[in-house]
VMD Tcl script that builds the backbone (N, CA, C; Angstrom):
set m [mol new atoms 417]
animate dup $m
set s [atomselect $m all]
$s set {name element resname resid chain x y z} {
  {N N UNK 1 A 114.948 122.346 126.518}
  {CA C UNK 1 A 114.464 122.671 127.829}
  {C C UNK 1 A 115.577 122.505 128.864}
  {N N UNK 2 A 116.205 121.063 128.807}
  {CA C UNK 2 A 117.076 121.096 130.021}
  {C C UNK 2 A 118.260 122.367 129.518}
  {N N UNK 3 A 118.560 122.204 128.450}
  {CA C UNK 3 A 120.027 123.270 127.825}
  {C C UNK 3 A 119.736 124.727 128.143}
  {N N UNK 4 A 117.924 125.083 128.353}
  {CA C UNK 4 A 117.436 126.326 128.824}
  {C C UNK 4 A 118.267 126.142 130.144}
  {N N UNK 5 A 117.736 125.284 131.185}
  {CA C UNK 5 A 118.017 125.490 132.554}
  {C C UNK 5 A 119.261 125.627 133.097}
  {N N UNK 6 A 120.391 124.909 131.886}
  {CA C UNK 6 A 121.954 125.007 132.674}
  {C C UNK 6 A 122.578 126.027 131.624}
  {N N UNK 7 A 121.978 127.145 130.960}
  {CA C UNK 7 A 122.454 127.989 130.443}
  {C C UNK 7 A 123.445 128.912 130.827}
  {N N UNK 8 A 123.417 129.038 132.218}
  {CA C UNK 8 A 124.191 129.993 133.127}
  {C C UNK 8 A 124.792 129.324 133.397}
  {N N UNK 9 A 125.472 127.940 133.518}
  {CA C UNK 9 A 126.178 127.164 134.488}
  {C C UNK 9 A 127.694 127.103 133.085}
  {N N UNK 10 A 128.642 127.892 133.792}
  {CA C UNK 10 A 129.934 127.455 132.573}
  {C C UNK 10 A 130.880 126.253 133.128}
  {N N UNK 11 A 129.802 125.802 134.049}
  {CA C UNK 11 A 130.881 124.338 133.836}
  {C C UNK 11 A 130.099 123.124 133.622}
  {N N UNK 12 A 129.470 123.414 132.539}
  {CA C UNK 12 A 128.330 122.102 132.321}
  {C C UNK 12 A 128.918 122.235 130.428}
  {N N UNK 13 A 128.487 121.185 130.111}
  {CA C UNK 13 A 129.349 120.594 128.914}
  {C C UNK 13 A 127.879 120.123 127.922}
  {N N UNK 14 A 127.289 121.196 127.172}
  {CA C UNK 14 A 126.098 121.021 126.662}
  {C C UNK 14 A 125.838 119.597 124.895}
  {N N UNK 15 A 127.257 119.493 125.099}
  {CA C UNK 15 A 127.279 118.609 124.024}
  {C C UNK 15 A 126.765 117.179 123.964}
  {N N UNK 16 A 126.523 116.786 125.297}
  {CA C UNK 16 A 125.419 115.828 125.838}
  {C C UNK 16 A 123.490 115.812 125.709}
  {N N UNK 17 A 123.737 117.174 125.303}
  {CA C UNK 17 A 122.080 117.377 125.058}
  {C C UNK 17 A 121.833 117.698 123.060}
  {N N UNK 18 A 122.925 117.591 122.514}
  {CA C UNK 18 A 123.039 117.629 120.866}
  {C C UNK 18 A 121.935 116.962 119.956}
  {N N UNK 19 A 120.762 117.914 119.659}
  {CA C UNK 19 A 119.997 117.054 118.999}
  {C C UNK 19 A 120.237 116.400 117.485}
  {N N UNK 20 A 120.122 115.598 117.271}
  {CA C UNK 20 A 120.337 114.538 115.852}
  {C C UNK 20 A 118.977 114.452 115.510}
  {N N UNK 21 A 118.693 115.148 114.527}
  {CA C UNK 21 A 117.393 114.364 113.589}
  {C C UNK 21 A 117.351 114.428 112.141}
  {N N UNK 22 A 116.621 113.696 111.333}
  {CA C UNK 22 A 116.680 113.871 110.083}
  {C C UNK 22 A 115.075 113.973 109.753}
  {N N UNK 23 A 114.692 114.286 108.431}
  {CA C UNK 23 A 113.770 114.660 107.845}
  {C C UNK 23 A 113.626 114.339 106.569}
  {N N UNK 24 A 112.276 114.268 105.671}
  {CA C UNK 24 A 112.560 113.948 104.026}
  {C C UNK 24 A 111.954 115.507 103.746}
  {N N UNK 25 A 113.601 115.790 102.722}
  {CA C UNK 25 A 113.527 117.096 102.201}
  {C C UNK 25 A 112.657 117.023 100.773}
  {N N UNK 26 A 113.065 115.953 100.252}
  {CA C UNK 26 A 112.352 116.180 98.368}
  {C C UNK 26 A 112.060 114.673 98.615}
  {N N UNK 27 A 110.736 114.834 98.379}
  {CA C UNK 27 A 109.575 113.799 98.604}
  {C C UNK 27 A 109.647 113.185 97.046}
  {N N UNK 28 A 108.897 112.408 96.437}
  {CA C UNK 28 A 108.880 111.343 95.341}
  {C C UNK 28 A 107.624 111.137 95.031}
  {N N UNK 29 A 107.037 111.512 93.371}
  {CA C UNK 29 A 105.551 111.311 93.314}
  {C C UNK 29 A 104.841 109.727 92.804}
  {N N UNK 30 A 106.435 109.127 92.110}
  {CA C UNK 30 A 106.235 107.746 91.791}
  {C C UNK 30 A 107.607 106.863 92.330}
  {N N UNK 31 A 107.541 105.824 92.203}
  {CA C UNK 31 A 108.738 104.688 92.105}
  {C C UNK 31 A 109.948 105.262 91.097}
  {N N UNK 32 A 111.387 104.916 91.161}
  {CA C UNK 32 A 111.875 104.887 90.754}
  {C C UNK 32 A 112.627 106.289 90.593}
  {N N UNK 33 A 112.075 107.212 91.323}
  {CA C UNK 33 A 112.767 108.663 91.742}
  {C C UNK 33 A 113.685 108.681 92.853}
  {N N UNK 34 A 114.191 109.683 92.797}
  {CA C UNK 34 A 115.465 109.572 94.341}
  {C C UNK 34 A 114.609 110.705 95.167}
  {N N UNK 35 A 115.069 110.210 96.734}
  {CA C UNK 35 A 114.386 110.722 97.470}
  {C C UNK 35 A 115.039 110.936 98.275}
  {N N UNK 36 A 115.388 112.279 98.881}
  {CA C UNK 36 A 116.020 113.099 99.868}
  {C C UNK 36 A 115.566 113.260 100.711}
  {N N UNK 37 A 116.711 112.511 102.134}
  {CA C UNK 37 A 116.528 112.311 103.976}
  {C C UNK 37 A 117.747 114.053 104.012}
  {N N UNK 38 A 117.106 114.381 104.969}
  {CA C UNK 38 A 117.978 115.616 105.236}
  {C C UNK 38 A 119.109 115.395 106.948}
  {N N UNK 39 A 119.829 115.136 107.319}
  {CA C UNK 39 A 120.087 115.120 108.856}
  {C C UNK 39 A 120.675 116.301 109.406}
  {N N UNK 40 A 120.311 116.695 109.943}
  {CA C UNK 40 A 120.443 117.812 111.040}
  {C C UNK 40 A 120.918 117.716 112.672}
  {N N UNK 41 A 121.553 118.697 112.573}
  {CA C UNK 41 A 122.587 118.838 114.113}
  {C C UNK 41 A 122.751 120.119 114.805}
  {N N UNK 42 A 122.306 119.671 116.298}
  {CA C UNK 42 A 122.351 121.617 116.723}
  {C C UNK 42 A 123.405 122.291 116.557}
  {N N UNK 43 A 124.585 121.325 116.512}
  {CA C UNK 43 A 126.207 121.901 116.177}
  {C C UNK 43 A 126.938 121.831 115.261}
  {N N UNK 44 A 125.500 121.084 114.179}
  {CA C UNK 44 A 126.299 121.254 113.142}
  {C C UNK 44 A 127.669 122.133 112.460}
  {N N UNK 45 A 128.484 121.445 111.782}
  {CA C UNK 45 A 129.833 122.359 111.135}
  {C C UNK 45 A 130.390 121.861 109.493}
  {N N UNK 46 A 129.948 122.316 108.859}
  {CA C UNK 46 A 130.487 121.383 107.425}
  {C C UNK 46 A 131.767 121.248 107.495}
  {N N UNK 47 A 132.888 122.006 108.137}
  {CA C UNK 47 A 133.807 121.806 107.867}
  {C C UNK 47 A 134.943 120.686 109.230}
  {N N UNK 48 A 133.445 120.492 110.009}
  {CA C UNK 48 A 134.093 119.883 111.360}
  {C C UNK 48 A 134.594 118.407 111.302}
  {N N UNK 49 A 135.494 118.131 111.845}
  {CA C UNK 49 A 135.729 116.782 112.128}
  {C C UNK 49 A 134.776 115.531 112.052}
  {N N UNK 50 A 134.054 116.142 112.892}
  {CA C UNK 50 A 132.881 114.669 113.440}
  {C C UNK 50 A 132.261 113.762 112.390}
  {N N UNK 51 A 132.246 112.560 112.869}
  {CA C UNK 51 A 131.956 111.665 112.151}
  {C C UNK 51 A 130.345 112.084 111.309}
  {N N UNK 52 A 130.465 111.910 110.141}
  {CA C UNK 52 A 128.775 111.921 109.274}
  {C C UNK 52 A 128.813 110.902 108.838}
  {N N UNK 53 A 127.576 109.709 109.252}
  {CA C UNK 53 A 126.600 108.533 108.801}
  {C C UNK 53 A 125.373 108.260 108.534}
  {N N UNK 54 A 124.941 107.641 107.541}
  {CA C UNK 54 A 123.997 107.275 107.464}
  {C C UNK 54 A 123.769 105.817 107.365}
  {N N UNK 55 A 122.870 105.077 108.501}
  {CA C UNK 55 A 122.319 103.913 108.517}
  {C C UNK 55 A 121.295 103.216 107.957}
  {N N UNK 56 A 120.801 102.022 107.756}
  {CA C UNK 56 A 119.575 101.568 107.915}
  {C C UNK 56 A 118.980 101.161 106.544}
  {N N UNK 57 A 118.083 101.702 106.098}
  {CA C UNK 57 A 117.660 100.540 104.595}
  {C C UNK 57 A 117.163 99.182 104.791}
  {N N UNK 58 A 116.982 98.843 103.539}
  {CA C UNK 58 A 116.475 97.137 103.515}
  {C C UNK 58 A 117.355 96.264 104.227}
  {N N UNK 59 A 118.541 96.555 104.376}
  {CA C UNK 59 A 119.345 96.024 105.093}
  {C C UNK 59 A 120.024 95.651 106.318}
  {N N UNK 60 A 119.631 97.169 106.574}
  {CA C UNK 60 A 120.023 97.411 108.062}
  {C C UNK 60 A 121.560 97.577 108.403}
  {N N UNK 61 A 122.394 98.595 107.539}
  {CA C UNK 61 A 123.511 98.811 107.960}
  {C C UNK 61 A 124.012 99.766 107.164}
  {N N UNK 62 A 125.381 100.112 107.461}
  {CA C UNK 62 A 125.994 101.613 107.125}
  {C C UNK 62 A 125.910 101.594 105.548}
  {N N UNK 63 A 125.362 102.854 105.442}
  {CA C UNK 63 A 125.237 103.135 104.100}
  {C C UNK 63 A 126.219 104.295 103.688}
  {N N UNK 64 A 126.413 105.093 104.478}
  {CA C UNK 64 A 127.739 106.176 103.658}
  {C C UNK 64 A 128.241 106.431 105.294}
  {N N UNK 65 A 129.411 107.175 104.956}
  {CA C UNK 65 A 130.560 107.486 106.106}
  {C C UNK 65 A 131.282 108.681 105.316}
  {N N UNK 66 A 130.958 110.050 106.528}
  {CA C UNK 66 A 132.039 110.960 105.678}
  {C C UNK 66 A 131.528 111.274 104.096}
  {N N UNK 67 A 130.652 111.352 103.541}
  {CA C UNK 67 A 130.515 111.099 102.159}
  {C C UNK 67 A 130.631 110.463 101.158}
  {N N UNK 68 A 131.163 108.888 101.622}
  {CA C UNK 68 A 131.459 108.079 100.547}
  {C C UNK 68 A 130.385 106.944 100.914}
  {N N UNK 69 A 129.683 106.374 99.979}
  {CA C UNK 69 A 129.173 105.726 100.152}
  {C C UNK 69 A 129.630 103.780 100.670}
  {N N UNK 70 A 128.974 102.921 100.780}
  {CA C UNK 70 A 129.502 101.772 101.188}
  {C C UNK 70 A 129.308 101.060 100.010}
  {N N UNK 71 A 130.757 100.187 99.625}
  {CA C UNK 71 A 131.229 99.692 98.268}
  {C C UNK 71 A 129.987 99.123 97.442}
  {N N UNK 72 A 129.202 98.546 98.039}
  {CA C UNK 72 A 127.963 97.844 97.804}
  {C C UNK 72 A 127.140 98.618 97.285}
  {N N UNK 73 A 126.643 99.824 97.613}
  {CA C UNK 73 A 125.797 100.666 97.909}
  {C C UNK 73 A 126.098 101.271 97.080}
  {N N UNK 74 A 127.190 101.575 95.984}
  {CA C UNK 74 A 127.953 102.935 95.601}
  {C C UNK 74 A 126.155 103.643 94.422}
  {N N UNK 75 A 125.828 102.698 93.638}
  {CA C UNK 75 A 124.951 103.032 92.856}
  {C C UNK 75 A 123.427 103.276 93.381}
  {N N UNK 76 A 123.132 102.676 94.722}
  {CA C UNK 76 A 122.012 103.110 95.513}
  {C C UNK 76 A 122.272 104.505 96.496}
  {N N UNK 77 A 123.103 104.957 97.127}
  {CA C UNK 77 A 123.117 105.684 98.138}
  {C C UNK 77 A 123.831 107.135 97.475}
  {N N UNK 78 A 123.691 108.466 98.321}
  {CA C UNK 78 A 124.699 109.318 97.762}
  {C C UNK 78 A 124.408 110.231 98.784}
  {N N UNK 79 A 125.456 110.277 99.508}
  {CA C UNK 79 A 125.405 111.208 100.880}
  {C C UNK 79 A 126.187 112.821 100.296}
  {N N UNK 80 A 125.991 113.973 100.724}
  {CA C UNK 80 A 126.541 115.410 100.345}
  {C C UNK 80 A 126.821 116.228 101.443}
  {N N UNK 81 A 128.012 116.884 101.785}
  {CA C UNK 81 A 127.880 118.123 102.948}
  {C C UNK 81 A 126.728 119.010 102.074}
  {N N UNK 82 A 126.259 119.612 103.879}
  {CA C UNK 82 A 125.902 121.286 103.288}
  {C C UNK 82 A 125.650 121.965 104.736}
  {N N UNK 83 A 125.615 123.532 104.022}
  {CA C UNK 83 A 125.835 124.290 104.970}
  {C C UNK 83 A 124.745 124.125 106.359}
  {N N UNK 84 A 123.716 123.228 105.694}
  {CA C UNK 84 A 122.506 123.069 107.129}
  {C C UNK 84 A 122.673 121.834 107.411}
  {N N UNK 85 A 123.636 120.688 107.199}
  {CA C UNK 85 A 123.415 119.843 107.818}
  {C C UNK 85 A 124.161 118.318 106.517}
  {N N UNK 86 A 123.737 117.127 106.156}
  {CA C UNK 86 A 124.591 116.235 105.456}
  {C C UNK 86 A 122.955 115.671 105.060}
  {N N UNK 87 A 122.883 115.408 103.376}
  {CA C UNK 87 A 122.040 114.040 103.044}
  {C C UNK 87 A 121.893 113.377 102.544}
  {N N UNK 88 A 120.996 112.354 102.670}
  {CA C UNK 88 A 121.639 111.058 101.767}
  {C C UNK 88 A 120.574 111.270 100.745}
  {N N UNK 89 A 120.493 111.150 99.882}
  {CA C UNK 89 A 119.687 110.608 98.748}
  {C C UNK 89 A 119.725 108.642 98.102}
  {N N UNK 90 A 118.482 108.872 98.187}
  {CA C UNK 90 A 118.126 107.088 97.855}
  {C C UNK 90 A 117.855 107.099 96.526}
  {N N UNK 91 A 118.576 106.812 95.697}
  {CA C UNK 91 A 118.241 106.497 93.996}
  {C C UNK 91 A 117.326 105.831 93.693}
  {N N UNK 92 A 116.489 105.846 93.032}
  {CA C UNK 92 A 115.499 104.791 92.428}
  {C C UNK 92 A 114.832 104.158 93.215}
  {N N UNK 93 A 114.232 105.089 94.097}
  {CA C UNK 93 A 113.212 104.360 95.583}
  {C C UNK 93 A 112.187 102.831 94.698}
  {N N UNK 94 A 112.593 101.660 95.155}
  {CA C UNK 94 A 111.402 100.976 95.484}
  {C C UNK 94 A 110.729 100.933 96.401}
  {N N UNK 95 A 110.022 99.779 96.832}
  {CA C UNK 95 A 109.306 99.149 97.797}
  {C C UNK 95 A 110.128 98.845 99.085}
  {N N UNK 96 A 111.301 98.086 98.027}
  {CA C UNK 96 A 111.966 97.785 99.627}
  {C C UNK 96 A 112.860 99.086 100.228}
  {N N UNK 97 A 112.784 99.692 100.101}
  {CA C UNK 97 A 113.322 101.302 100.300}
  {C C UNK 97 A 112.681 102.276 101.316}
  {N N UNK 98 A 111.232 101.791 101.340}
  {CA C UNK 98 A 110.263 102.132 102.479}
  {C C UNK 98 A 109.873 101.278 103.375}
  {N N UNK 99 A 109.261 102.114 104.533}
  {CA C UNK 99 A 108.833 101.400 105.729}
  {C C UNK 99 A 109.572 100.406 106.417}
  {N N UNK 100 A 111.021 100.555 106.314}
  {CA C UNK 100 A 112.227 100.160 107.302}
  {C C UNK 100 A 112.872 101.613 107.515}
  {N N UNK 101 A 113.854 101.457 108.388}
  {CA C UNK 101 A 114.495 102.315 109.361}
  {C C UNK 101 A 115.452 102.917 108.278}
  {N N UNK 102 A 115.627 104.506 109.147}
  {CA C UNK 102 A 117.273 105.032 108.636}
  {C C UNK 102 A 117.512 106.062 110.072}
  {N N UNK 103 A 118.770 105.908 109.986}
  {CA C UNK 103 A 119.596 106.675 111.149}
  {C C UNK 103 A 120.484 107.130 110.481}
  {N N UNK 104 A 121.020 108.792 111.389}
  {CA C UNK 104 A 121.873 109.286 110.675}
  {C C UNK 104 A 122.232 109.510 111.909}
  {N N UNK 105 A 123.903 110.266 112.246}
  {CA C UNK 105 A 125.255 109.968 113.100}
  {C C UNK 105 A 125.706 111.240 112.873}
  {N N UNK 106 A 125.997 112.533 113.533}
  {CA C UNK 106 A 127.137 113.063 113.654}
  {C C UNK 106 A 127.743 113.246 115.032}
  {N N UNK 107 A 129.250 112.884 115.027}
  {CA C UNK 107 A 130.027 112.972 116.077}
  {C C UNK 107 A 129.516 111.076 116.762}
  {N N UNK 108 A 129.208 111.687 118.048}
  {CA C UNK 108 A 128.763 110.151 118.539}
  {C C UNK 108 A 127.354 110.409 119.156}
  {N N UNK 109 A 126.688 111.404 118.454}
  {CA C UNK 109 A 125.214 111.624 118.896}
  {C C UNK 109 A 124.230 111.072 117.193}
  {N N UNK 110 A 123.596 110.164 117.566}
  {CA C UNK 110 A 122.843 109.694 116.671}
  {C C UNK 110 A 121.025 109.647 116.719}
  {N N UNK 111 A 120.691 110.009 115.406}
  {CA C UNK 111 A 119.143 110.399 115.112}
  {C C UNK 111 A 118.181 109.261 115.926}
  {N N UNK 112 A 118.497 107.973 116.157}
  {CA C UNK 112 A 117.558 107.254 116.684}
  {C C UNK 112 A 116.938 106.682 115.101}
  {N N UNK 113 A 116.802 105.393 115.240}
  {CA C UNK 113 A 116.094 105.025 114.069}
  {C C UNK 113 A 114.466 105.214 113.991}
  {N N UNK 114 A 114.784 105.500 112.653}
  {CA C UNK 114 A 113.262 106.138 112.654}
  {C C UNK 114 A 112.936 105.392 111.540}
  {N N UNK 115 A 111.666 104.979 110.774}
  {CA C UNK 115 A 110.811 104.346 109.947}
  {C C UNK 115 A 110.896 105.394 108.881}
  {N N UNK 116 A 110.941 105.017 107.631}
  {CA C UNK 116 A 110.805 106.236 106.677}
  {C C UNK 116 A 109.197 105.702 105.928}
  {N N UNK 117 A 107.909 106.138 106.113}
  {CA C UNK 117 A 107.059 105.387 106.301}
  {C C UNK 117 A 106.407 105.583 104.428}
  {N N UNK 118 A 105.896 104.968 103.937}
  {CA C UNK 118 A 105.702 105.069 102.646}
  {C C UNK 118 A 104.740 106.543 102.471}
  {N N UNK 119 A 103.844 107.122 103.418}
  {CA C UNK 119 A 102.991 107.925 103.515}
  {C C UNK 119 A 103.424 109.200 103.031}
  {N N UNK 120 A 104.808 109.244 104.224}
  {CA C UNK 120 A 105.456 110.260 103.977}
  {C C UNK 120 A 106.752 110.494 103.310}
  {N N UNK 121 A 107.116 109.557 102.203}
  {CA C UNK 121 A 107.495 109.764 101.387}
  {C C UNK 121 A 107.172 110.510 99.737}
  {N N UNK 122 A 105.958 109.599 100.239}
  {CA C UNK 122 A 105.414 110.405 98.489}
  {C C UNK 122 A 104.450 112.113 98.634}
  {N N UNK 123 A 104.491 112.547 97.905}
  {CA C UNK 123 A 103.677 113.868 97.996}
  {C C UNK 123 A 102.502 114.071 97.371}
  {N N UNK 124 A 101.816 114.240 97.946}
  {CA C UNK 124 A 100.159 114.377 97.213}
  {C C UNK 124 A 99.448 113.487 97.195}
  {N N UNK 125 A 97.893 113.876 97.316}
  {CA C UNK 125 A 97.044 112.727 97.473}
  {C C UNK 125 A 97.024 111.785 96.393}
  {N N UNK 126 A 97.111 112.266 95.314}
  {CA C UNK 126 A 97.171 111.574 93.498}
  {C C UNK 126 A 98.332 110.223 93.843}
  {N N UNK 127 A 99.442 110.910 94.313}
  {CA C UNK 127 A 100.659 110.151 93.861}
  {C C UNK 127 A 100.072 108.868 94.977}
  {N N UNK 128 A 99.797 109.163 96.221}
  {CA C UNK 128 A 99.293 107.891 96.668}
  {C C UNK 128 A 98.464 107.308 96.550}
  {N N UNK 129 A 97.441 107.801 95.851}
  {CA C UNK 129 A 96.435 106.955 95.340}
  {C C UNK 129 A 96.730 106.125 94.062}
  {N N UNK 130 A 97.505 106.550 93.170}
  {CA C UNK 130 A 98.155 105.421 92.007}
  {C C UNK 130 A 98.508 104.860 92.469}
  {N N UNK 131 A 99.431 105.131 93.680}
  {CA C UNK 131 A 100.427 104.013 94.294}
  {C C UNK 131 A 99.731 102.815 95.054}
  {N N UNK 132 A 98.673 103.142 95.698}
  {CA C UNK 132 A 97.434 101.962 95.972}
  {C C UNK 132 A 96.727 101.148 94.583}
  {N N UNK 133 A 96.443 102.274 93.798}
  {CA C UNK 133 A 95.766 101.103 92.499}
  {C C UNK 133 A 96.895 100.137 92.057}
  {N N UNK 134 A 98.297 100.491 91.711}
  {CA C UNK 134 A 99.259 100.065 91.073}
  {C C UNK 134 A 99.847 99.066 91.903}
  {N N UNK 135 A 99.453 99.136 93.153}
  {CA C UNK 135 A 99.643 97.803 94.081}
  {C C UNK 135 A 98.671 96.802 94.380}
  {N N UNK 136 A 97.245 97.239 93.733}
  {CA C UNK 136 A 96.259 96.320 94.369}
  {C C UNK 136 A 96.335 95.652 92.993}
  {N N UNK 137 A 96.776 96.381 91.658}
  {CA C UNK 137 A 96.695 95.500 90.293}
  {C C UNK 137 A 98.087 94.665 89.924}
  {N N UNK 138 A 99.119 95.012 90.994}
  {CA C UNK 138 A 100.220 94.405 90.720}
  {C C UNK 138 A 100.763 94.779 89.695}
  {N N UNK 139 A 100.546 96.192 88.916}
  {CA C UNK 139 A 102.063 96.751 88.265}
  {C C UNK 139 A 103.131 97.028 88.002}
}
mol reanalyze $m
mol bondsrecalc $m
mol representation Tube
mol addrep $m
């Protein structure tokens, strides 16, 4: 909306209004699957400079930079360019894997932490309904 209004103006510098968000691209029907955050950028460039991160987890801190993951992390995390945008994939989702935060970073405009909420991770009514029995029986 505002980037509508200063459209005509060529001395306004629209890289201040750069939206950052991410999304879950490939959802997970049980535990122990990897599960794909997608992040997206209005300016996106695969081949651009700007910094690509991903934050957040059980932990609460940088999980890949640029595509490499953080030394710790190497066997949990796995960040990829692509032509729509950079994502991380989470290996072997548990429990503690949901319902804390992830942020993703390009340049110095960042997604805002967002909750990756267990709901909308998994797909289908089935898969969450095991996932309630298999937690109320402690499996």
């Amino acid at each position: 909306m505002i980037k509508k209004y200063f459209e005509n103006l060529s001395i306004y510098n629209f890289d201040h209004f750069v939206l950052v968000e991410w999304k879950i691209e490939q959802k997970i029907s049980a535990y122990g699957e990897d599960l794909r955050l997608l992040c997206i950028a209005d300016n996106y460039s695969i081949d651009g400079v700007k910094i690509k991160r991903w934050e957040g987890g059980p932990k609460q801190k940088m999980l890949t930079l640029n595509g490499a993951p953080d030394q710790e992390d190497v066997m949990k995390y796995k960040m990829s360019m692509r032509q729509d945008g950079f994502d991380l994939v989470i290996k072997n989702v548990s429990k503690v894997d949901l319902n804390v935060t992830y942020e993703c970073t390009y340049g110095f405009k960042k997604s805002g932490k967002v909750i990756l909420k267990i709901e909308d991770a998994f797909e289908g009514l089935l898969s969450m309904l095991k996932l309630c029995i298999s937690d109320k029986l402690n499996l």
